[in-house]
N, C-alpha and C positions, 0 to 999 in steps of 0.2 A: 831331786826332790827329797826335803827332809821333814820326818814325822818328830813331833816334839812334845811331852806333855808339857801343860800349861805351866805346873811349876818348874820345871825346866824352862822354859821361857821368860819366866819372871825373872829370876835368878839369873841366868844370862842376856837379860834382851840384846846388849849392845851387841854381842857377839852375833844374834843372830839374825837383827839388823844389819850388821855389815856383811852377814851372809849373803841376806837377800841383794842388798845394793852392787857392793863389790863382785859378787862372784854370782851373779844371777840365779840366786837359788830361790827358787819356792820351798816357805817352809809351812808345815799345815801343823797347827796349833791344836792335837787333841785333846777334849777336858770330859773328865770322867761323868757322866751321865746328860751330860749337855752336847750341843751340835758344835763340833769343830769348826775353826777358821783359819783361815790361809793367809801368810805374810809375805808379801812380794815388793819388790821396788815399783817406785811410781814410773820408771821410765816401764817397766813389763806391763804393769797396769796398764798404760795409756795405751800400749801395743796392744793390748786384749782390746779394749774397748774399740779402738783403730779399725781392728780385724772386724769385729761382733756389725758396727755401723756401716763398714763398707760389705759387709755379705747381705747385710739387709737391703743394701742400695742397688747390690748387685742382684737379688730376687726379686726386686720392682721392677729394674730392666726386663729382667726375665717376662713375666707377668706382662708388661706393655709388650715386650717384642709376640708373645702368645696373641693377646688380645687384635694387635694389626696381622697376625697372620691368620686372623679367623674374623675379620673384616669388621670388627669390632672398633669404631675411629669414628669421629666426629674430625668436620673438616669446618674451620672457621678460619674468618679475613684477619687482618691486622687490627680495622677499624670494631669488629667487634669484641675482640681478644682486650682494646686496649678502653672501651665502652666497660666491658667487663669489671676492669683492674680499677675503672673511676666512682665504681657502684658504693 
């Protein structure tokens, strides 16, 4: 991970562009009395996000496997499930 001020960045972007991409670096863009930003390749991005949706999905399982061990469940047919979906 690399800390960079902003004119630093400016002045270099390409280089620190191919930081990010080529050589998987996080670089975090410090600007003097403003809030910092982080520059990453879109392929780490996608991986963050990846990560972030599937932990979510995986705390819902959580939650419903909770829910049917404390007898929490609704039990319905086919024909009302699909009565349901035509509503």
């Amino acid at each position: 991970m690399l800390a960079v001020n902003y004119s630093t960045i400016r002045n270099n972007l390409k280089t620190y562009c191919d930081k990010a991409t080529d050589m998987y670096e996080t670089v975090i863009v410090t600007r003097k009395d403003e809030k910092n930003v982080v520059l990453l390749s879109l392929e780490k991005y996608n991986a963050l996000i990846k990560a972030a949706s599937n932990a979510e999905y995986l705390d819902m399982i959580d939650r419903s496997m909770e829910q049917i061990a404390q007898g929490k469940i609704v039990v319905k047919s086919m024909d009302e499930l699909e009565a349901m979906a035509n509503e």
